[in-house]
N, C-alpha and C positions, 0 to 999 in steps of 0.2 A: 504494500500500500504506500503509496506516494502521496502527503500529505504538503499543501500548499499555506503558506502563512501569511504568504505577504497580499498586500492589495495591489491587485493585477486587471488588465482588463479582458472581460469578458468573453468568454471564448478559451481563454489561457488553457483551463483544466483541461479541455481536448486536446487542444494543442501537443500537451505534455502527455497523453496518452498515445497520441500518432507517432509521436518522436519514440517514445519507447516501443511503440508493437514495432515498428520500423526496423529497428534497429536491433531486435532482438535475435541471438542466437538462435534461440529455440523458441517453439511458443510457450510461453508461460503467463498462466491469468493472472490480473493485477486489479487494483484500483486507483483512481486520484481522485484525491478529497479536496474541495477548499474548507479551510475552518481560519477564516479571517480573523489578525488580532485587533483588538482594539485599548489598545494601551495610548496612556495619555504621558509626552515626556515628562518627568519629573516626579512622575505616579506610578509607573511601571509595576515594581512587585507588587504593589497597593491590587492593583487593576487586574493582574493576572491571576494571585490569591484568591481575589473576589470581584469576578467579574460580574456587570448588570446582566449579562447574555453571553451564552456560548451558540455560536453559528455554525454547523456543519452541513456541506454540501457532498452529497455522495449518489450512485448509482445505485449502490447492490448493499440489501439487504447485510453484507458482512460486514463491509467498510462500516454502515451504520452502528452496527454491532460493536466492531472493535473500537470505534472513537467513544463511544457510550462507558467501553469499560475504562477507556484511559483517561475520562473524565468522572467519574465514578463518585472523588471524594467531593465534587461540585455540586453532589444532588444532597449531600448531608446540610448545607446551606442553603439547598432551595433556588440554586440560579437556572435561570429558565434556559432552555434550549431549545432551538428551534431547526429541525433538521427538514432539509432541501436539498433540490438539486444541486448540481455546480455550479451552472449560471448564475441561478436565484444566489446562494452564496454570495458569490462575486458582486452581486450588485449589490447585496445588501452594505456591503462597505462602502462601495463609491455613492450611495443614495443616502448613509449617515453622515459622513465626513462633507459632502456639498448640501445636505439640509444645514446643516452647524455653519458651514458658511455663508449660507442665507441669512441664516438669524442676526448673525456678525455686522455684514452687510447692509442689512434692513434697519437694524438699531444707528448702524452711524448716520445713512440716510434722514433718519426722524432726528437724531442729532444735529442734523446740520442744517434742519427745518425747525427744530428748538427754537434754536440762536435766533432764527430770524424774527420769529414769534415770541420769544421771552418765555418759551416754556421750560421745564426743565428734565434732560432725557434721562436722569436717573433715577426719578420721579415717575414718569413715564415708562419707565422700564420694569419697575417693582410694582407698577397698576396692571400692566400689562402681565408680568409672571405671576402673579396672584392667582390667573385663569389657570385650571390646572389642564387647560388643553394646549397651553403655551409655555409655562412652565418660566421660571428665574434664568434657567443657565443660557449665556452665551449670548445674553443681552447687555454688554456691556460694551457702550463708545468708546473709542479712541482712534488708533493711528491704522488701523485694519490688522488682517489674521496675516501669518508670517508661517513659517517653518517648513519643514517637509512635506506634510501629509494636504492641508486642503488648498495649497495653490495645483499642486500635482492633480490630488484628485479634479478636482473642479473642471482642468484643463482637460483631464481624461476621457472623464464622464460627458464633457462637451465634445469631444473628440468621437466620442463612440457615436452618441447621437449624431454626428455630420456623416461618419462614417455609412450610418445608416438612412441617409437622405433625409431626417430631422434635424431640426434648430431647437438646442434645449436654450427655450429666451430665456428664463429665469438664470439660470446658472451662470449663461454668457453676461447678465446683467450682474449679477454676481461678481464676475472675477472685475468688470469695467469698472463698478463699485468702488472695488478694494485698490485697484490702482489708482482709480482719481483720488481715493481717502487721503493718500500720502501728500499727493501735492496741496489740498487743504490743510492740512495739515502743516504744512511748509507756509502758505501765504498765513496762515492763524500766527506763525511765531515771524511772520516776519513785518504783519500789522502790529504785533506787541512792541516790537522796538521802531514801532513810527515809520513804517516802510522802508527803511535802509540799512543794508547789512554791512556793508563798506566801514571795515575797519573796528567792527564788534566783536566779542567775545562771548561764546556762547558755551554755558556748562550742558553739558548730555549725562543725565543720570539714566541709566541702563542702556544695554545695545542688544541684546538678544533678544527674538520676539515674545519670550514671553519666562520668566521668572524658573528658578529651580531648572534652568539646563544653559548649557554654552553651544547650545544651537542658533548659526546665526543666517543657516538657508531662507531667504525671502524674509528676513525681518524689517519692518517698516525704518531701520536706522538706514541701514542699505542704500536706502533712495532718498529720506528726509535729511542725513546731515551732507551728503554731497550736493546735492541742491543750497545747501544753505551756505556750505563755502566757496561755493561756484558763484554766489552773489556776494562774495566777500566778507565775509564773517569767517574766525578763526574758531574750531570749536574743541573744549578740550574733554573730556569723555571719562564716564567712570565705571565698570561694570564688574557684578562680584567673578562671571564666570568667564564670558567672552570676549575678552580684551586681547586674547593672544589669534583668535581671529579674526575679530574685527580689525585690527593691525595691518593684515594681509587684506583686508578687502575694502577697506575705508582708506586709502592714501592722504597724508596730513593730517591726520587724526592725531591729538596731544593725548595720549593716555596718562593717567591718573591713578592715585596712591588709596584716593576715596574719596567721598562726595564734596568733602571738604575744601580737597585738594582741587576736586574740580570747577568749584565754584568760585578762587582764589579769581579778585579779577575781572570776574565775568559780568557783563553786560545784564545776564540771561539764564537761568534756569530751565531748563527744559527736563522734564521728570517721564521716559521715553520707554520705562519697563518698570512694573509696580512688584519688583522687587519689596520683600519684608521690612529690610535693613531700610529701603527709603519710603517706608510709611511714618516712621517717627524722626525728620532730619530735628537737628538742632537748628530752627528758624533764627534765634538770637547772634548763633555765631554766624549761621550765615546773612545776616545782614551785614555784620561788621565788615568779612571777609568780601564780597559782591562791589564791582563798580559800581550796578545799579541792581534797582531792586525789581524784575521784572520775571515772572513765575508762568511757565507756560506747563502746564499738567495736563498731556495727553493720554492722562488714563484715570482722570479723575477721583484720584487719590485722597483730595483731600479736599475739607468743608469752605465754600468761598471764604465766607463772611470772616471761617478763623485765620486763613493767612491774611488776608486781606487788614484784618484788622493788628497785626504781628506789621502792620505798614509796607507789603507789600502790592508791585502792581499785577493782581491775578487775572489767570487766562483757564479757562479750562474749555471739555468738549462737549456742549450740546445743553448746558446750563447759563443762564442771564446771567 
């Protein structure tokens, strides 16, 4: 039995059956299973322990069988499982990972229709999760999804549908979403410093797209701090995990000792990955340290009214 882990596009599981009867010595009966993971980075053992769902896609009553036993101590917990073909499988991964980026997507949208309205999208976010058909996770504004899994997926699963003479609009509207996000996100910090970046200094607290890993594939820093020093602005950067990547992919990027460090100076705060460590900054020192006192919070971290009143000039996404 040839068991499949990763997220693939559909069709794969055959695929890998052709290739093996093909190429077989002799004939010998087989099977190929998908059983799609769904680990979240930074959560992994958490996730695999105890996963919300076990997916297995099989043919033949054995393969069924035998994944059944090899997940066995799963049903002492109660986690559901849902077994399917291979196809179905397969898709079930690319139909979770590009729903989560809908969510993503659609919440910044309404963010960026907040602002204009004076509403406020974190408010609107937690009205909205209340509904338990919509649920709290993954409504959360900021600089867009980043990392491996749903720029890939997104483009896959749009990919399969072209492939197959469909336009999946949602999805495609999806990934446009998440690219335009960044460059909002670039004019938001570059309205904070009065339109001119020419000869600013800008601190970047976090670079990785997202907390608890130094993964830095498709993170919203990627495109926002080059953009920013392309209009002239120096930015100096501080991240617990990704800084020896970011290095290699960010050019002129100042790395930094700690938030402190990075703040020494700077024009500008920009708070870029809601990191732990920077949910509670020392606001006092860094007033002292700061040219100016100018707080751009792209992941809405923290209560306006209490930096603001700490005398700084606050910015955040999708809140008046």
């Amino acid at each position: 039995m040839v068991v499949t882990k990763s997220t693939v596009p559909v069709g794969t599981g055959q695929e890998v059956a052709r290739i093996i009867k093909e190429n077989q010595s002799q004939p010998l009966d087989f099977d190929v299973v998908s059983n799609p993971e769904f680990l979240r980075e930074g959560s992994a053992i958490e996730d695999f322990m105890r996963p919300n769902r076990v997916v297995v896609g099989a043919e033949s009553e054995r393969a069924r069988d035998i994944m059944s036993e090899l997940y066995a101590p799963l049903y002492l917990i109660e986690t559901p499982f849902v077994i399917t073909n291979v196809e179905t499988a397969e898709m079930i991964k690319y139909a979770s990972n590009a729903f989560l980026a809908t969510k993503i997507s659609f919440i910044n949208e309404m963010a960026n229709i907040c602002e204009k309205v004076g509403a406020d999208v974190n408010v609107v976010a937690k009205g909205m999760g209340l509904d338990k058909r919509i649920g709290p996770k993954f409504l959360h504004a900021g600089a867009g999804f980043g990392g491996s899994c749903f720029p890939k997926d997104t483009e896959a699963i749009a990919h399969i549908a072209r492939d197959q003479g469909y336009a999946f609009r949602i999805v495609e509207a999806v990934m446009q979403v998440n690219d335009n996000q960044r460059q909002v996100m670039v004019d938001k910090i570059v309205k904070a410093l009065g339109g001119e970046l020419e000869g600013k200094t800008i601190a970047c607290l976090g670079l990785t797209f997202k907390p608890n890993t130094d993964d830095m594939r498709e993170a919203p820093s990627l495109v926002i701090l080059p953009a920013l020093m392309n209009k002239g602005a120096k930015v100096r950067a501080y991240d617990p995990a990704g800084m020896e990547e970011a290095e290699q992919m960010i050019p002129g990027l100042v790395l930094c000792d700690n938030a402190n460090h990075a703040a020494e100076g700077a024009d500008a705060l920009v708070l870029m990955t809601e990191w732990n460590q920077f949910r509670n900054l020392d606001w006092a020192r860094l007033k002292d340290l700061m040219a100016d006192r100018v707080v751009v919070d792209l992941r809405n971290v923290y209560k306006p009214q209490k930096v603001r009143k700490l005398g700084f000039d606050y910015h955040s996404v999708g809140r008046p």
